[in-house]
N, C-alpha and C positions, 0 to 999 in steps of 0.2 A: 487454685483449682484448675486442672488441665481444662483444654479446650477443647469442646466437641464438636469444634467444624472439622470437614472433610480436607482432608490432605490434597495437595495438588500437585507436589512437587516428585512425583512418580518420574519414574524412566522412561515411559513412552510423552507425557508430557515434556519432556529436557528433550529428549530426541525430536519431535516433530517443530520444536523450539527452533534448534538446530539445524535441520533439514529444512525450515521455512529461512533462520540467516542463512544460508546458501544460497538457497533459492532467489532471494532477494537481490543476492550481493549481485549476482550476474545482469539486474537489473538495476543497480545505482550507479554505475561505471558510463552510463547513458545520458548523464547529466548535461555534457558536452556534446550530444550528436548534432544541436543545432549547428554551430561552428565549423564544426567540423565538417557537415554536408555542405555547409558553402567552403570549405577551403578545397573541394574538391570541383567545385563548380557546378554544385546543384539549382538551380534555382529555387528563390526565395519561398514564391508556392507549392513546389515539386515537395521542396523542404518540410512543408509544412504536411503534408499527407503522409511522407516518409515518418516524421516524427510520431505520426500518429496511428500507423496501419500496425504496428505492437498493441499497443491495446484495445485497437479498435476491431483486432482478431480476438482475443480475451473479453473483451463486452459481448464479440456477437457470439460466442461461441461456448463461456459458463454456461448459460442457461440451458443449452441441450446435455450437458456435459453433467452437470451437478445432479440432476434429478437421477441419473444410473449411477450414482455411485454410492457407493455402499463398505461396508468394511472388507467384505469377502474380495474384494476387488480393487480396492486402493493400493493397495501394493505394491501388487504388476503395475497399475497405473501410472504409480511413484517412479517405477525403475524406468519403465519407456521413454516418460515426461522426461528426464535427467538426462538421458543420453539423447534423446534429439534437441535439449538445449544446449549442452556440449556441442554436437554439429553447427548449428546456429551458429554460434559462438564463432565457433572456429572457423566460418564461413565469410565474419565480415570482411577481412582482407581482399576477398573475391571480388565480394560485391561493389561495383564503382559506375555503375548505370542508375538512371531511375527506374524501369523494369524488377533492373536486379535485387537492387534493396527494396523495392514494394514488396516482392515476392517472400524476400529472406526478412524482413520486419513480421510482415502474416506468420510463417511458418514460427518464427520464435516466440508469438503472442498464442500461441495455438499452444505449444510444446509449453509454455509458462504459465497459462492458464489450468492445463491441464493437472499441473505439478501444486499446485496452489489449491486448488478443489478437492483434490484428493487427501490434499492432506488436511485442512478443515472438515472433508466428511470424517477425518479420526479424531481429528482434537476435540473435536462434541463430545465426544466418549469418553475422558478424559479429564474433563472440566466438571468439578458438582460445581450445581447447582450457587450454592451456599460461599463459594469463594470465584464467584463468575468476573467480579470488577478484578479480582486480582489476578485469575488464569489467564483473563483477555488483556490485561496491563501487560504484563508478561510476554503473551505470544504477541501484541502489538508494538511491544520494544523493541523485539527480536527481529521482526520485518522493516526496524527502523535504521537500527543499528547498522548495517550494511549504506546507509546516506551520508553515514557521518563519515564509514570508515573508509570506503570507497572512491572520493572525489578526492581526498587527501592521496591515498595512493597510486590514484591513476593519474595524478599532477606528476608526482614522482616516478612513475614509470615513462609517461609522454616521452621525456627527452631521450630514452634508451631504447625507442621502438622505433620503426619508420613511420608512423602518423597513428592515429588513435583507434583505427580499424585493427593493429596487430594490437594494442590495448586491451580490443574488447575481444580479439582470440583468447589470449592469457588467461582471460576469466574462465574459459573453461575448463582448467584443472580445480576450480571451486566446485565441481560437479562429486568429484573423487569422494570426498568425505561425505558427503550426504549420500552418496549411492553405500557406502559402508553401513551408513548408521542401520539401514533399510532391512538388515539383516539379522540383529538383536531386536531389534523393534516386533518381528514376525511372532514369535511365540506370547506374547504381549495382545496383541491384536486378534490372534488365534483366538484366543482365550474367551477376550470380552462376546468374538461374535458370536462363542458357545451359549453364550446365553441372553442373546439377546432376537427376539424372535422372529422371522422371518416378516417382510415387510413384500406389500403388491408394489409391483415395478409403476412406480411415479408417473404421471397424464398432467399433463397443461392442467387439469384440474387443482394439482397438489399445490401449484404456483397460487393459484387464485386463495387458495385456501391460507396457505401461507403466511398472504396478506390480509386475511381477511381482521386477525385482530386489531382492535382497537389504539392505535400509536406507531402499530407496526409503517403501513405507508407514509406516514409524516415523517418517522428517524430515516427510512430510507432515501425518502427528501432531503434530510439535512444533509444524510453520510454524500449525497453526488454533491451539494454545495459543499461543503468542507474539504474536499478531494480534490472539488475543481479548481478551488481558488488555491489549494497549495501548488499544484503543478505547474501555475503560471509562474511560481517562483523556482522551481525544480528544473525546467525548462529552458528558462532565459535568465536566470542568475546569474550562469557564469560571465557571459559579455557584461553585464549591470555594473558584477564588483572589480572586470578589469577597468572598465570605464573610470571607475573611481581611484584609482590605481592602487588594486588589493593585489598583490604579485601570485598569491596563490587562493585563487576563487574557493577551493575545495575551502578553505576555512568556514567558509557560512554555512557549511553541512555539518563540518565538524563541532562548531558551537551551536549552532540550533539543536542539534542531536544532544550535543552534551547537556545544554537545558532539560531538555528532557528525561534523560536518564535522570537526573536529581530531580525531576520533578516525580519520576515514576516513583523513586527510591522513596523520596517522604511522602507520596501519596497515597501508594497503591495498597497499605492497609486500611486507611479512610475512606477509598473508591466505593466500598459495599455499606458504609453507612450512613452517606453524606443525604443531603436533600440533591439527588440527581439532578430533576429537571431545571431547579433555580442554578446550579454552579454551572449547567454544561452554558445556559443561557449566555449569563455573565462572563464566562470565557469566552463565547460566539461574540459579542460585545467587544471585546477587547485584543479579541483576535482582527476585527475589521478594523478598531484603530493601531494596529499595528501594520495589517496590509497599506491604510492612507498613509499611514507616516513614511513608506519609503518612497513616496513621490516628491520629498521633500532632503533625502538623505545624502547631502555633499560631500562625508569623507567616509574613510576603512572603516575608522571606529567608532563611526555613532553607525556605520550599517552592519559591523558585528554586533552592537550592542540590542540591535534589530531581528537581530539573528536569534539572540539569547530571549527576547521575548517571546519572538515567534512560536520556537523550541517548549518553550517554559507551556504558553497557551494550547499547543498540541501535546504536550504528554498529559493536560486535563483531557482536552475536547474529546480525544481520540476512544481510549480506553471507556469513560466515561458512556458516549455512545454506544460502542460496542456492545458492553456490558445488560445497558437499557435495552436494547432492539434484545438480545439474547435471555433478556428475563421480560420482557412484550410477546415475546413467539409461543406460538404452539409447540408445548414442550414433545409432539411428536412427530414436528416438523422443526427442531433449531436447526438441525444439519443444515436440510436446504434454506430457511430464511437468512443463518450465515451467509451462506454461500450468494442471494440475492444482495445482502450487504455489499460483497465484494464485487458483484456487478457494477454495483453504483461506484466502486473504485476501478473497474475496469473502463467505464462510459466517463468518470472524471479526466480520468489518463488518455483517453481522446479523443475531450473537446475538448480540455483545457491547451495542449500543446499544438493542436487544429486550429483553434479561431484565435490564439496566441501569435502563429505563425501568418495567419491569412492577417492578422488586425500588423502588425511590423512591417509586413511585404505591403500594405495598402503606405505605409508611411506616418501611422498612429507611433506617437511614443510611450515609451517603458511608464511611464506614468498612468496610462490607460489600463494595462492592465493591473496595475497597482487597483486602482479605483473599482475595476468589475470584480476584484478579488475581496476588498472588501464590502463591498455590494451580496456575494455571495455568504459570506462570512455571516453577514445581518439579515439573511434569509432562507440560513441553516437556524441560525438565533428563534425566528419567527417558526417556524417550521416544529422546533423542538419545544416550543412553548404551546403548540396547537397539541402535543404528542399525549399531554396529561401523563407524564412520567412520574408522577411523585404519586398521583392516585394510582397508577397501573400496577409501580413495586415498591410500594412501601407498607 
């Protein structure tokens, strides 16, 4: 008997897929900036604001940003976002002050933020309803995948550039193909906003309402704990696995990710039938004892094998989430409570590498944040248990 769910696997969905690895990828190339601000002679706390004024312009800055956009206008949006990432991009060689990179970190959290919003106010359009765990498995792969691919290649680029700041220039010809796709996509998008009816331009009210269902503000709790504790790993992994002496750090992106993809691959048609709130639990659970156990991890290979769990437990947690807050929303508000999701990963991205960098420069060891990541871990766990997800969508 054929199946009467809705298709997802449309052209504007694979495009915005696409257009978000992009977008990404100019963002996992970042993994090393700790290091590298000190190989330049930043100081340790300087370091740590610098690591953190990229997102901490994308935190303050979604929430004015997401509430005007809409489809008649994502587009242009799309194209501006791209090219003043491209500048960015091409700008860190320049920047070698602390002035200079505070100013040029804001500008590319602004330009990245922007490209991000825009494009989840189309993918709502996009998504039924009816295949939500598997569109947002999907589009959450796709924003991952650029962690794995990324830290591997920019190891291999290092030695053939003069330091890592012409590294993160190079990223900008990753701009090219997504400003391409932007182009096919238009008559696509044309279409839907023909019939979709005109909406009053968004008030701080719309926010309030947003949240007002019931689960809605507890997953958004978990989604900033979940965020935060992975960043601590995102951040200061690479000096952890040279410590150990892993010769190419990028490897723990590359297997953590790879977990994931085969987790997505055997899960993501199970995602929309499972008992939600009991699995995401249990993997918030197991995710924490995965954060404590690398404060215990002495060689390469029991912290790749570290790696592979980590990976395994976030291709559950993530999509799984996603999925939940996106069938908890006001189905006339998912755009923008998406979009507050992503806040809670803009404000993860930083605190995490903020009180990451201020807790190192105090003289606290990599153990430490081992421990507040799984501290966080068990208080997205708590969080997603108050959410009453199995009563909400099932």
């Amino acid at each position: 008997m054929p199946s009467l769910r809705s298709p997802f696997a449309s052209f504007p969905f694979i495009a915005l897929c696409l257009i978000a690895l992009f977008g990404f990828g100019n963002i996992a190339v970042f993994y090393g900036l700790h290091p590298y601000l000190a190989s330049i002679g930043i100081p340790p706390y300087w370091a740590a604001w610098i690591l953190a004024a990229e997102p901490m312009a994308a935190f303050l800055l979604r929430p004015l940003v997401s509430p005007w956009l809409r489809l008649s206008n994502a587009l242009p949006v799309m194209r501006a976002s791209l090219l003043l990432i491209a500048v960015a991009l091409s700008a860190y060689p320049f920047a070698r002050t602390i002035p200079a990179l505070l100013l040029l970190r804001v500008f590319h959290g602004a330009a990245f933020v922007t490209l991000v919003s825009a494009t989840t106010a189309l993918l709502v359009h996009f998504i039924p309803p009816d295949r939500s765990g598997q569109g947002f498995g999907i589009f959450s792969l796709t924003t991952m995948l650029p962690f794995a691919l990324m830290p591997a290649f920019t190891e291999a680029l290092l030695p053939h550039v003069a330091d890592a700041s012409h590294a993160y220039a190079w990223m900008a010809l990753m701009v090219v193909p997504a400003f391409l796709l932007l182009f096919p996509l238009g008559p696509s998008v044309r279409k839907v906003n023909a019939t979709v009816a005109p909406s009053p331009r968004p008030a701080l009210a719309d926010l309030r309402l947003a949240m007002r269902p019931r689960g809605v503000a507890p997953m958004l709790g978990a989604s900033l704990c979940i965020f935060t504790a992975s960043t601590l790993l995102f951040f200061f992994m690479k000096d952890f696995g040279a410590s150990l002496g892993l010769a190419n750090t990028g490897l723990f992106f590359t297997v953590s990710t790879g977990a994931t993809v085969l987790t997505r691959a055997a899960g993501n048609p199970l995602f929309d039938r499972v008992d939600r709130g009991r699995l995401l639990v249990a993997t918030l659970v197991l995710l924490a004892l995965c954060y404590a156990g690398y404060a215990v991890v002495r060689t390469p290979v029991v912290f790749l094998l570290a790696a592979a769990l980590f990976g395994t437990c976030m291709g559950v947690a993530l999509p799984l989430a996603q999925a939940s807050l996106f069938l908890l929303a006001d189905p006339t508000r998912r755009g923008l409570t998406t979009n507050l999701a992503l806040s809670t990963m803009d404000a993860a991205y930083f605190i995490g590498p903020w009180l990451g960098g201020i807790m190192l420069a105090a003289g606290m060891p990599r153990a430490t944040l081992f421990a507040l990541s799984a501290a966080l871990a068990l208080a997205a766990a708590l969080l997603v248990a108050r959410a009453g997800l199995r009563r909400a969508t099932f």
